[in-house]
MOPAC internal coordinates of N, CA, C and O (Angstrom, degrees):
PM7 1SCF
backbone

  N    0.0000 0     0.00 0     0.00 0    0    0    0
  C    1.4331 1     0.00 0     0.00 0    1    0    0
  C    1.5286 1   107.37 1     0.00 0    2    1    0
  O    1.2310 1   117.84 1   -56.90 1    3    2    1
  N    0.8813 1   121.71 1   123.10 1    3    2    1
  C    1.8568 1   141.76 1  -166.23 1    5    3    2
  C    1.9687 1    99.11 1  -106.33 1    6    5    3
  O    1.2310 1   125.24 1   -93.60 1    7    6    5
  N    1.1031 1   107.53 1    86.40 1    7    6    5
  C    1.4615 1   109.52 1  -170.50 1    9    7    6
  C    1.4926 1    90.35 1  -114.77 1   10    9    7
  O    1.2310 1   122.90 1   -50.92 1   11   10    9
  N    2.0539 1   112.04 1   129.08 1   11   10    9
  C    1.3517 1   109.84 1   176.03 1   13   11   10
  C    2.0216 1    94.10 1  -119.23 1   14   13   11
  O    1.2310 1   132.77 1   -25.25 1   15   14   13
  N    1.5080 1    92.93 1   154.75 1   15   14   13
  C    1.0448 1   102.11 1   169.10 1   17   15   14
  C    2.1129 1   122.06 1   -85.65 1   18   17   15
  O    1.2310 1   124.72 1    -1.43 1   19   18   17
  N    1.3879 1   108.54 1   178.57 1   19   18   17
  C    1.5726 1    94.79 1  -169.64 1   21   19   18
  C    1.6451 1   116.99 1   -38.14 1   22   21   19
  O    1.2310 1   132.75 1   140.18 1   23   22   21
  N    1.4984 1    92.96 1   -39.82 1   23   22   21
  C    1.7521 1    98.31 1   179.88 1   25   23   22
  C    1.5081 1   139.17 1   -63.95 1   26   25   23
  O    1.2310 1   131.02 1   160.69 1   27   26   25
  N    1.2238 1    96.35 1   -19.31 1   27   26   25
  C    1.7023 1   126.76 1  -170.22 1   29   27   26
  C    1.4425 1   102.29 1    92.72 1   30   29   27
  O    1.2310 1   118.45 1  -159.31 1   31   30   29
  N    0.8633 1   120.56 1    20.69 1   31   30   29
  C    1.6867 1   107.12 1   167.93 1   33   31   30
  C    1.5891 1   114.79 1   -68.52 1   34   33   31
  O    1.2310 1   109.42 1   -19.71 1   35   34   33
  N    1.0817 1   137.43 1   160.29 1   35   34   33
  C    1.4358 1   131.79 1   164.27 1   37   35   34
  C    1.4256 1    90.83 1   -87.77 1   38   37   35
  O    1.2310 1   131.19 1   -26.06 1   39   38   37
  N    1.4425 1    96.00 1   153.94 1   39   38   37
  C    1.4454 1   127.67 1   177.37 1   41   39   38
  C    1.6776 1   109.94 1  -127.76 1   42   41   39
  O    1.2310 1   114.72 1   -43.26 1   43   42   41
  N    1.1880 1   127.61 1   136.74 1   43   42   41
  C    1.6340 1   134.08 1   158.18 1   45   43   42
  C    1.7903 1    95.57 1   -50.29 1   46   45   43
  O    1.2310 1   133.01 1   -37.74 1   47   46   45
  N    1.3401 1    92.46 1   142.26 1   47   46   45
  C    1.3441 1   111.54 1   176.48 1   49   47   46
  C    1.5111 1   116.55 1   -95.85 1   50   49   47
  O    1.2310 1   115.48 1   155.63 1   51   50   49
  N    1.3168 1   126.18 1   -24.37 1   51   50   49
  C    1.4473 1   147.66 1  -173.88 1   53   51   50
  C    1.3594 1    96.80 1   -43.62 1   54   53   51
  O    1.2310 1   120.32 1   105.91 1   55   54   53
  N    1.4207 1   117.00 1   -74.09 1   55   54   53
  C    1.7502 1    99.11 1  -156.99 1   57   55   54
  C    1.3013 1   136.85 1   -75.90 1   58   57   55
  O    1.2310 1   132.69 1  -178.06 1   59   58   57
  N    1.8632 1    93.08 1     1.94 1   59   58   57
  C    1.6373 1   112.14 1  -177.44 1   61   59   58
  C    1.4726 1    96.71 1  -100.83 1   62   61   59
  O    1.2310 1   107.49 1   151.44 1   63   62   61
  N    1.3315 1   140.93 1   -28.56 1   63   62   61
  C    1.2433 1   149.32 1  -166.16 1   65   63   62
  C    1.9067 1    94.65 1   -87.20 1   66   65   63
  O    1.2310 1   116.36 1   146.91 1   67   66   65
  N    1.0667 1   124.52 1   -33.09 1   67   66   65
  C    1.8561 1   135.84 1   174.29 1   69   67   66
  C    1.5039 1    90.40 1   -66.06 1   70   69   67
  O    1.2310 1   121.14 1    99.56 1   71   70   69
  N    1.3847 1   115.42 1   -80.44 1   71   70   69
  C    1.1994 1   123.79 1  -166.80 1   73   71   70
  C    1.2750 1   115.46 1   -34.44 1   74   73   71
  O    1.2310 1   112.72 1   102.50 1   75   74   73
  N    1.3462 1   131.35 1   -77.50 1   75   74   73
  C    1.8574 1   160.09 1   160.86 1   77   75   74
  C    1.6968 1    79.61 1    -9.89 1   78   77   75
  O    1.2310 1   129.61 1   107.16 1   79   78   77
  N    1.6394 1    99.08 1   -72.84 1   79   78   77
  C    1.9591 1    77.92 1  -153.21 1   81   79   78
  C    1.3045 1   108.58 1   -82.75 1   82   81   79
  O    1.2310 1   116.80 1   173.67 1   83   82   81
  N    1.2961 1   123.69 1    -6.33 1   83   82   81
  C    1.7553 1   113.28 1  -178.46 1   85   83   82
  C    1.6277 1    98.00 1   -82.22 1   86   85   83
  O    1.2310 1   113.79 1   177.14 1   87   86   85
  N    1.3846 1   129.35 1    -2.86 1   87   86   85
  C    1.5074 1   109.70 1   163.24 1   89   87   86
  C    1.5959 1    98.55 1  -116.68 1   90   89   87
  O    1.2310 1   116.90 1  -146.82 1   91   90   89
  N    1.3512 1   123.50 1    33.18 1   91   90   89
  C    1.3770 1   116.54 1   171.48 1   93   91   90
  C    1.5651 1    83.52 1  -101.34 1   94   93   91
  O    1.2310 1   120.83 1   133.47 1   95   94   93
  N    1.4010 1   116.02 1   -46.53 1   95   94   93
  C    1.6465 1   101.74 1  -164.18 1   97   95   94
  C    1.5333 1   103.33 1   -78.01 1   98   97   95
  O    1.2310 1   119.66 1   139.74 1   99   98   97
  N    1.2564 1   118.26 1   -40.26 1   99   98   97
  C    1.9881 1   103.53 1   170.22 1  101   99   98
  C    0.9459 1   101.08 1   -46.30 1  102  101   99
  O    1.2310 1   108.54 1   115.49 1  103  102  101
  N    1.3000 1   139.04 1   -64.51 1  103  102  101
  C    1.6528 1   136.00 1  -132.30 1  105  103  102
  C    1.7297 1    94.25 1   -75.88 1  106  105  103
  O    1.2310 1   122.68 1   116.49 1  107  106  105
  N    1.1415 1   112.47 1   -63.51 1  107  106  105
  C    1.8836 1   120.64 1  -178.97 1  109  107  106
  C    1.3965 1   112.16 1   -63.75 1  110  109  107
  O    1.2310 1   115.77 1   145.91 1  111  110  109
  N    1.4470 1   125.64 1   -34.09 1  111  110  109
  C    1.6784 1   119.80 1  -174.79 1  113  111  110
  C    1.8029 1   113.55 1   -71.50 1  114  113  111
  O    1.2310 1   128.30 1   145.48 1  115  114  113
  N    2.0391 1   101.62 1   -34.52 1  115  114  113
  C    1.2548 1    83.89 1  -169.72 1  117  115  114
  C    1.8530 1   102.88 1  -134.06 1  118  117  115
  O    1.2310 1   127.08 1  -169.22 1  119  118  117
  N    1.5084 1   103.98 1    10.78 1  119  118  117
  C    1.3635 1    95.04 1   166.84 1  121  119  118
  C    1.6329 1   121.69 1  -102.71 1  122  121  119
  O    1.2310 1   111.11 1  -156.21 1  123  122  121
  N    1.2595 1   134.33 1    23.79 1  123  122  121
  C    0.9057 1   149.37 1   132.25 1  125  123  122
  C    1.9703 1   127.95 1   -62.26 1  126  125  123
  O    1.2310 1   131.71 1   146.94 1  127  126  125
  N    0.8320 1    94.99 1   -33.06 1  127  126  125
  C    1.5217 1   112.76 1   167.65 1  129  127  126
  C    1.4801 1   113.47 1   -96.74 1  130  129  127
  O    1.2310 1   116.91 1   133.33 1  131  130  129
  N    1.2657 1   123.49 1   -46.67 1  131  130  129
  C    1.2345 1   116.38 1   171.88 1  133  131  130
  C    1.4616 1   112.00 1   -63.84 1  134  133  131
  O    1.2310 1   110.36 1   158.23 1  135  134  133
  N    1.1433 1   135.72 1   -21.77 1  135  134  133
  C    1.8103 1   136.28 1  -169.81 1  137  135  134
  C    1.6356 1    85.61 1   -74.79 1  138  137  135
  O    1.2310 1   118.10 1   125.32 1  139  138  137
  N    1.6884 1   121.22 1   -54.68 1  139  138  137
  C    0.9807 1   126.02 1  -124.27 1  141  139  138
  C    1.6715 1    96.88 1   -84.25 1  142  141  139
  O    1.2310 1   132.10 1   162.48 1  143  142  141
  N    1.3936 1    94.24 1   -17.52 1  143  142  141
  C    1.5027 1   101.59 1   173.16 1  145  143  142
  C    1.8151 1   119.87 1   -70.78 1  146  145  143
  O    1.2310 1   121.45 1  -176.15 1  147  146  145
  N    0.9924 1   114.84 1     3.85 1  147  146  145
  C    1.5693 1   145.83 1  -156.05 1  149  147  146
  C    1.5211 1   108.41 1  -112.18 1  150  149  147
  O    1.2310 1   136.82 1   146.98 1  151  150  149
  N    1.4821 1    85.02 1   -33.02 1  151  150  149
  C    1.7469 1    87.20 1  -172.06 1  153  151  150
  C    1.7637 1   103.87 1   106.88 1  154  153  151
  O    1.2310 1   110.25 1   160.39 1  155  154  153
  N    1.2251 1   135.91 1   -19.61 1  155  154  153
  C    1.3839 1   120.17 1   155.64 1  157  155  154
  C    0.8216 1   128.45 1   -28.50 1  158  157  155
  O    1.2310 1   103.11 1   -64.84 1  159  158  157
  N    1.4810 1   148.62 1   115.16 1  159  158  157
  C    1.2901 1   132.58 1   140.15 1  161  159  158
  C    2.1004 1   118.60 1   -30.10 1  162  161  159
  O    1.2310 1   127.66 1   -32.78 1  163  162  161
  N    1.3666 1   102.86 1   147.22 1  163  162  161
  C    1.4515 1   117.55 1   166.66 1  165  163  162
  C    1.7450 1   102.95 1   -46.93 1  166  165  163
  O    1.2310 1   116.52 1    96.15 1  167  166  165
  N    0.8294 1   124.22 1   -83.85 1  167  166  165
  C    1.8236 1   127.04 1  -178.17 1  169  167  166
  C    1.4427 1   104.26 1   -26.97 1  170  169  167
  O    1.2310 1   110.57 1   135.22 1  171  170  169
  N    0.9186 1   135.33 1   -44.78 1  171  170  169
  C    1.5861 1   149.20 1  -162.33 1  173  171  170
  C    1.6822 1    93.26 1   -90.07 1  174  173  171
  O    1.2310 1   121.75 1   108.16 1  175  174  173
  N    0.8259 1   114.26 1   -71.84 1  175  174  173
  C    1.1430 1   128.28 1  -177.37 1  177  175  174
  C    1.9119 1   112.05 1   -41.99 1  178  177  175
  O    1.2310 1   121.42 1   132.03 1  179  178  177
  N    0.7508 1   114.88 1   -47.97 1  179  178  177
  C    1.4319 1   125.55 1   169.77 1  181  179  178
  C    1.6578 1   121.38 1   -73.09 1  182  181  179
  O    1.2310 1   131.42 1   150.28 1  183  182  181
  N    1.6848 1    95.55 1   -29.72 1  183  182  181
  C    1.8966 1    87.89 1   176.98 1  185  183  182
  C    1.4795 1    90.58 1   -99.88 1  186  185  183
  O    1.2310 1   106.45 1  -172.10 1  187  186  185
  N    1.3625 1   142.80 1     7.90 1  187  186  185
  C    1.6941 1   136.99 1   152.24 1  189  187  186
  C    1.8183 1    91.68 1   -52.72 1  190  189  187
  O    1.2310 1   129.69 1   100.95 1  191  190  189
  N    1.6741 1    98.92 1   -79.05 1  191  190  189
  C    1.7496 1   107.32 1  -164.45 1  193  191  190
  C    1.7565 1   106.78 1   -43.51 1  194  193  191
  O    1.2310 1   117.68 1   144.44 1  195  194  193
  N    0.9782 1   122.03 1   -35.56 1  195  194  193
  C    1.6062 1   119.29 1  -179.17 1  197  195  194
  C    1.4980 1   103.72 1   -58.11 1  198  197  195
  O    1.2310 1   121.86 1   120.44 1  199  198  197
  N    1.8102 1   114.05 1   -59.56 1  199  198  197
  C    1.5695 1   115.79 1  -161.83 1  201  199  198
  C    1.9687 1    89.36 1   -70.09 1  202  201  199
  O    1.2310 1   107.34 1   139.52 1  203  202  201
  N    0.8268 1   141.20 1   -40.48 1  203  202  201
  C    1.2779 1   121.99 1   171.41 1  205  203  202
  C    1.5984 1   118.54 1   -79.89 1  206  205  203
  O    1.2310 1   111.89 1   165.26 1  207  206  205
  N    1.3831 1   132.89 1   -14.74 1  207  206  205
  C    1.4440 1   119.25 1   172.86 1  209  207  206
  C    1.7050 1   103.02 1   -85.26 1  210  209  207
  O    1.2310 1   108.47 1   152.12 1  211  210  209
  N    1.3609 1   139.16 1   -27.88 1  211  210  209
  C    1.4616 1   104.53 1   153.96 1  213  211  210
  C    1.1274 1   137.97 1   -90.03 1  214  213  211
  O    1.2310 1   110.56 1  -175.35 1  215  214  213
  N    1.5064 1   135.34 1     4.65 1  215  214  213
  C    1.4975 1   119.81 1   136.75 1  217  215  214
  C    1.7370 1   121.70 1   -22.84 1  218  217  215
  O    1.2310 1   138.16 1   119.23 1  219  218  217
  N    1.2903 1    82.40 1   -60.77 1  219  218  217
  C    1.7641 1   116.66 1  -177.89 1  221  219  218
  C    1.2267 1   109.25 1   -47.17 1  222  221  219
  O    1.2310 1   117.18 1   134.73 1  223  222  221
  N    1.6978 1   122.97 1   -45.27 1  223  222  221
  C    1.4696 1    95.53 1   179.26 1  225  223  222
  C    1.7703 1    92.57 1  -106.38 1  226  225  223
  O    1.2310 1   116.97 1  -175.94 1  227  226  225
  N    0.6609 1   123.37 1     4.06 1  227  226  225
  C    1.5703 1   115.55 1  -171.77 1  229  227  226
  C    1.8488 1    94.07 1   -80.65 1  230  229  227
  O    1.2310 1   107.36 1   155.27 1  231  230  229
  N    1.3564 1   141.16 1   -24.73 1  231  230  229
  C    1.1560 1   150.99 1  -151.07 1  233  231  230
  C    1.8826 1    92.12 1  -118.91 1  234  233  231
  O    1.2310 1   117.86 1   131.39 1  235  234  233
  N    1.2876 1   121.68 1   -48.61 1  235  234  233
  C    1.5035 1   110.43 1   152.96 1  237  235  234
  C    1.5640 1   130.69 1   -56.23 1  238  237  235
  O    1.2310 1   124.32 1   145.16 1  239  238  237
  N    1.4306 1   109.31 1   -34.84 1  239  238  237
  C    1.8186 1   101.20 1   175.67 1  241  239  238
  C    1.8754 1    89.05 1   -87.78 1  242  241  239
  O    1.2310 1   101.64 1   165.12 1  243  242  241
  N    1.0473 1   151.10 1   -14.88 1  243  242  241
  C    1.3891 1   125.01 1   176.01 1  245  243  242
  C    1.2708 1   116.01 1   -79.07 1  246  245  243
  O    1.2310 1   116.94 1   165.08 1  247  246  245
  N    1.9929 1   123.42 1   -14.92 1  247  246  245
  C    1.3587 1   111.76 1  -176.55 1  249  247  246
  C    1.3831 1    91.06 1  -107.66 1  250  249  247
  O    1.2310 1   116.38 1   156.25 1  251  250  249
  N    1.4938 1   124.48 1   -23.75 1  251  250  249
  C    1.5851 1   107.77 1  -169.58 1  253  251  250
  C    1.6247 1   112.30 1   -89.16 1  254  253  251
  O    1.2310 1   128.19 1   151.71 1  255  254  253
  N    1.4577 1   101.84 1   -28.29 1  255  254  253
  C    2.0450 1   109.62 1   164.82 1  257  255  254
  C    1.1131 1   141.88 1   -81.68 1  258  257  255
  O    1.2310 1   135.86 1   128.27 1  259  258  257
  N    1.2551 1    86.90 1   -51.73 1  259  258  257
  C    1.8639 1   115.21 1  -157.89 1  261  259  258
  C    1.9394 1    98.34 1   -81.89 1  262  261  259
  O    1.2310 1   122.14 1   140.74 1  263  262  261
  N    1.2413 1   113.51 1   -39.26 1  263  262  261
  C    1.4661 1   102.25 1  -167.97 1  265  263  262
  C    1.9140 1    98.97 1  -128.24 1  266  265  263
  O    1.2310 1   128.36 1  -167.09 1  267  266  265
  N    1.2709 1   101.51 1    12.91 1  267  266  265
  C    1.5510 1    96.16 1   174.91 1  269  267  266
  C    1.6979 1   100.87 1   -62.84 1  270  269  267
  O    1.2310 1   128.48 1   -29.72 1  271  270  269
  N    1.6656 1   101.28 1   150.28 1  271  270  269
  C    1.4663 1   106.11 1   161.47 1  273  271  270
  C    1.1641 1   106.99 1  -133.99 1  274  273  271
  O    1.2310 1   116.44 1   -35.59 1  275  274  273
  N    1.5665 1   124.36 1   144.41 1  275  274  273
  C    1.5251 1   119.80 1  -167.55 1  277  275  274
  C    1.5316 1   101.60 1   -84.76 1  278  277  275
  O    1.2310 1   121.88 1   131.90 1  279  278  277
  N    1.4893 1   114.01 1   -48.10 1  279  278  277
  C    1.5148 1   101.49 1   179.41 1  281  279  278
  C    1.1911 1   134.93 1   -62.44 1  282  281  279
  O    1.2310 1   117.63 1  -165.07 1  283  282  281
  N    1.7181 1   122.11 1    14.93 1  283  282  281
  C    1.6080 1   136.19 1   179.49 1  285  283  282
  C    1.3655 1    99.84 1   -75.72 1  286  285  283
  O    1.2310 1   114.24 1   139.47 1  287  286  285
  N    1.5483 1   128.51 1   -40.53 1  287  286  285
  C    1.0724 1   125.35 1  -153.05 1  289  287  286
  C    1.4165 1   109.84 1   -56.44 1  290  289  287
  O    1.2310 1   121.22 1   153.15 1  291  290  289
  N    1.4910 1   115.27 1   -26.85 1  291  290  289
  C    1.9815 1    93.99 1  -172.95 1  293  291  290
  C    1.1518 1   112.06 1   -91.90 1  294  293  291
  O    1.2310 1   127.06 1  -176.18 1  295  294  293
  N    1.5338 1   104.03 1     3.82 1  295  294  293
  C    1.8827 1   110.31 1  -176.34 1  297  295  294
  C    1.6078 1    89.49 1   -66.82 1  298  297  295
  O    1.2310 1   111.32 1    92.93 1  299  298  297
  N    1.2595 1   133.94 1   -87.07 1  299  298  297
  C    1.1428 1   166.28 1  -162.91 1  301  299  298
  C    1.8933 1   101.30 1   -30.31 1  302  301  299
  O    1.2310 1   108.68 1   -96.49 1  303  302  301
  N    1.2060 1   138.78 1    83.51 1  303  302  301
  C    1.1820 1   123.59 1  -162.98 1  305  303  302
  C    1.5939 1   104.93 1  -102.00 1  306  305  303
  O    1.2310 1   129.93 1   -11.28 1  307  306  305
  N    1.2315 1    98.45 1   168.72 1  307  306  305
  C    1.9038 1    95.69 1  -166.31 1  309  307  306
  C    1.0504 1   132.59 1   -73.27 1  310  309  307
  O    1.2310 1   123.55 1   176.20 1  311  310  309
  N    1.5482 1   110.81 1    -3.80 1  311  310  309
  C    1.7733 1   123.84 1   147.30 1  313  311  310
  C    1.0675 1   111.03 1   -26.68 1  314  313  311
  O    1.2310 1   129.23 1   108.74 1  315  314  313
  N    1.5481 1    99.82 1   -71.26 1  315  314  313
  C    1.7177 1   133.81 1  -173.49 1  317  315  314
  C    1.8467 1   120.60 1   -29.39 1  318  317  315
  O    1.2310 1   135.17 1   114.21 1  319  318  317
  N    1.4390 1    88.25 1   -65.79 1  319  318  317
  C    1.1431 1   117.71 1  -168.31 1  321  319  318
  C    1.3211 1   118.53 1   -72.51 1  322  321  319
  O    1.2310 1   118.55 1   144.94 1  323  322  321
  N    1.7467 1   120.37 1   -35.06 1  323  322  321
  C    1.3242 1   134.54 1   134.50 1  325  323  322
  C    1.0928 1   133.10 1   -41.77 1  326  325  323
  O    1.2310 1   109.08 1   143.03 1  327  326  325
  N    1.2454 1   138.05 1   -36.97 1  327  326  325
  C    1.3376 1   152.04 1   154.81 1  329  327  326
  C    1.3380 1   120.09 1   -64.36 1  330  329  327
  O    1.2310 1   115.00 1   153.88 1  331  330  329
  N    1.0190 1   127.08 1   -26.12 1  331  330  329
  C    1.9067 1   121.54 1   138.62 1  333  331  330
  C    0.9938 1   119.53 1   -84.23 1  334  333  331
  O    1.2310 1   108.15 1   151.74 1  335  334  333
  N    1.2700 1   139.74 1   -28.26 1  335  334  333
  C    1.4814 1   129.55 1   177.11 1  337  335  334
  C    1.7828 1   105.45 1   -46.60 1  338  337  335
  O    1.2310 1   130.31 1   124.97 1  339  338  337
  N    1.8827 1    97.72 1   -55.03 1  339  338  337
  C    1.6097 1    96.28 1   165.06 1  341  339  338
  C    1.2611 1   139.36 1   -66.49 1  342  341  339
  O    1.2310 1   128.77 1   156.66 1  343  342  341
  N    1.3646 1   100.71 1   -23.34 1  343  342  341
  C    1.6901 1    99.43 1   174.17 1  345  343  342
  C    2.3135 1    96.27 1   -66.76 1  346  345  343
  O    1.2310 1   123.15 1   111.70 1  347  346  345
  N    1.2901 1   111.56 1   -68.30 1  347  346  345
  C    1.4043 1   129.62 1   179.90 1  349  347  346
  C    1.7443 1    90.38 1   -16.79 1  350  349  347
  O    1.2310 1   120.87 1   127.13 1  351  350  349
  N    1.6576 1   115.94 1   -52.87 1  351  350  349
  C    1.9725 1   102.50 1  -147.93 1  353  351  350
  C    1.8605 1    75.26 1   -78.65 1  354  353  351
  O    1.2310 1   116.08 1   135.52 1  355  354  353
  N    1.3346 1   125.06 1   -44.48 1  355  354  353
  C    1.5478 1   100.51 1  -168.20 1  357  355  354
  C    1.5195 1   117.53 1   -55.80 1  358  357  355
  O    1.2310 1   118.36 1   130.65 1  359  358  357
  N    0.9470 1   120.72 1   -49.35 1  359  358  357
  C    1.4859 1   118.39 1  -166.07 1  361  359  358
  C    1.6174 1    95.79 1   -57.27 1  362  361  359
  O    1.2310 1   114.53 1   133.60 1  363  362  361
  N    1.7857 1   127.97 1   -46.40 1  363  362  361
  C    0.8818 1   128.89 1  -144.17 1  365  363  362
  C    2.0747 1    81.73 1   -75.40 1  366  365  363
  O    1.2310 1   104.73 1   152.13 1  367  366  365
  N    1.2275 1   145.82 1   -27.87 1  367  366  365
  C    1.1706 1   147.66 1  -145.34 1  369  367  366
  C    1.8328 1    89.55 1   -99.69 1  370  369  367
  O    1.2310 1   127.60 1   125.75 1  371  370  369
  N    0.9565 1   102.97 1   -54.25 1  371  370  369
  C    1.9258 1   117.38 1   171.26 1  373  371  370
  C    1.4549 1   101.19 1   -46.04 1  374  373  371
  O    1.2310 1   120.05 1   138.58 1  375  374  373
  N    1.2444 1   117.51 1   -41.42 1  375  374  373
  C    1.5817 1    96.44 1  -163.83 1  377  375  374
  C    1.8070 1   101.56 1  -108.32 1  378  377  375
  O    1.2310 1   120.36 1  -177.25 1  379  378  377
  N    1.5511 1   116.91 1     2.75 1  379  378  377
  C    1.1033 1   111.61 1   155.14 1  381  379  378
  C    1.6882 1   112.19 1   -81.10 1  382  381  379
  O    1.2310 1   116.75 1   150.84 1  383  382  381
  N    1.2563 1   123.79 1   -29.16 1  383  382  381
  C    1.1523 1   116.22 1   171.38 1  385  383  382
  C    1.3000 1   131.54 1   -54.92 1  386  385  383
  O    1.2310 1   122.76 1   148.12 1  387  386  385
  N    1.2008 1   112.32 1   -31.88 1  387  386  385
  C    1.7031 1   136.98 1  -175.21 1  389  387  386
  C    1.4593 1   101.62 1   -91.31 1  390  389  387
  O    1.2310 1   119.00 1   146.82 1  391  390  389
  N    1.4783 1   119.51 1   -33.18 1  391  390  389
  C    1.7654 1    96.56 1  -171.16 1  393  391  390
  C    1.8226 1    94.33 1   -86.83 1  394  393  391
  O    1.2310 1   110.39 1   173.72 1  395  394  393
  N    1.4035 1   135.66 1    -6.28 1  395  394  393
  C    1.5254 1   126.49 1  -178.92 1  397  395  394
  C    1.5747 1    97.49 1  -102.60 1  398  397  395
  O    1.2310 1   111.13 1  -173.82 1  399  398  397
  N    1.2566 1   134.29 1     6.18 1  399  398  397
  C    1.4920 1   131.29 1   162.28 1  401  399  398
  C    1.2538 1    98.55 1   -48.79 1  402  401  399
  O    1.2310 1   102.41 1   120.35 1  403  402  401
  N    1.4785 1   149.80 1   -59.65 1  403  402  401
  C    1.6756 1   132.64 1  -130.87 1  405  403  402
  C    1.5651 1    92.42 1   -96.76 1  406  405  403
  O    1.2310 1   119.26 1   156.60 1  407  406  405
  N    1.5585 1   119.01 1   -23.40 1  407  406  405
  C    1.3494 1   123.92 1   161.39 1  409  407  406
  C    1.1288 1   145.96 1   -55.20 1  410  409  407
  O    1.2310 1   126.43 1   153.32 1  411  410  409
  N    1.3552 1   105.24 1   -26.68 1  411  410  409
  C    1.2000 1   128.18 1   169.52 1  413  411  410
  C    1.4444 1   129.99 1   -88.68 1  414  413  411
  O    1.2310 1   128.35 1   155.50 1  415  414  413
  N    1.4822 1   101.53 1   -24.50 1  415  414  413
  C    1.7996 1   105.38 1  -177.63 1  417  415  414
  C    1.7191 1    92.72 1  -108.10 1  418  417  415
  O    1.2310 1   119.06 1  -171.36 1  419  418  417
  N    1.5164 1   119.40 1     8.64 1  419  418  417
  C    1.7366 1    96.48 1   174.17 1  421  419  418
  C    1.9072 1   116.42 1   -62.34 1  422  421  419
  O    1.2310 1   120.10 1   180.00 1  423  422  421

């Protein structure tokens, strides 16, 4: 796969190709069940996960393709880069907290 960024540079395809399917399998493994817990039907429930899984990758190939730059990387030092990884697991722990709220008070 020959993926260029805005400039024509080639870009690695790996972390947008990780990304794409690790929210193809969240989005399809457990938001189909989660709607359904709602009262969605499955059919419904599946064209929800679609209209939100391409945002999802359309917003992964624009930060991992479209506007990657290779020479950023030595800007970015591993303070940096550590310091979102932690911000990234909180939010990601915050918004597991919030999607098992309606589960918890049924």
């Amino acid at each position: 796969m020959d993926l260029r960024n805005s400039e024509g540079k080639p870009v690695d395809p790996v972390p947008f190709l990780v990304v794409t399917l690790l929210a193809f399998l969240l989005i399809y493994a457990f938001g189909p069940l989660y709607l359904q817990a709602f009262g969605v039907s499955v059919d419904h429930g599946l064209v929800v996960c679609t209209a939100v899984f391409i945002p999802t990758a359309v917003a992964a190939y624009y930060q991992f393709v479209w506007t990657h730059r290779p020479e950023r990387r030595g800007i970015v030092t591993a303070g940096q880069r550590f310091g979102r990884l932690w911000y990234g697991l909180l939010i990601l722990v915050a918004l597991s907290l919030l999607l098992s709220l309606p589960f918890v008070f049924r």
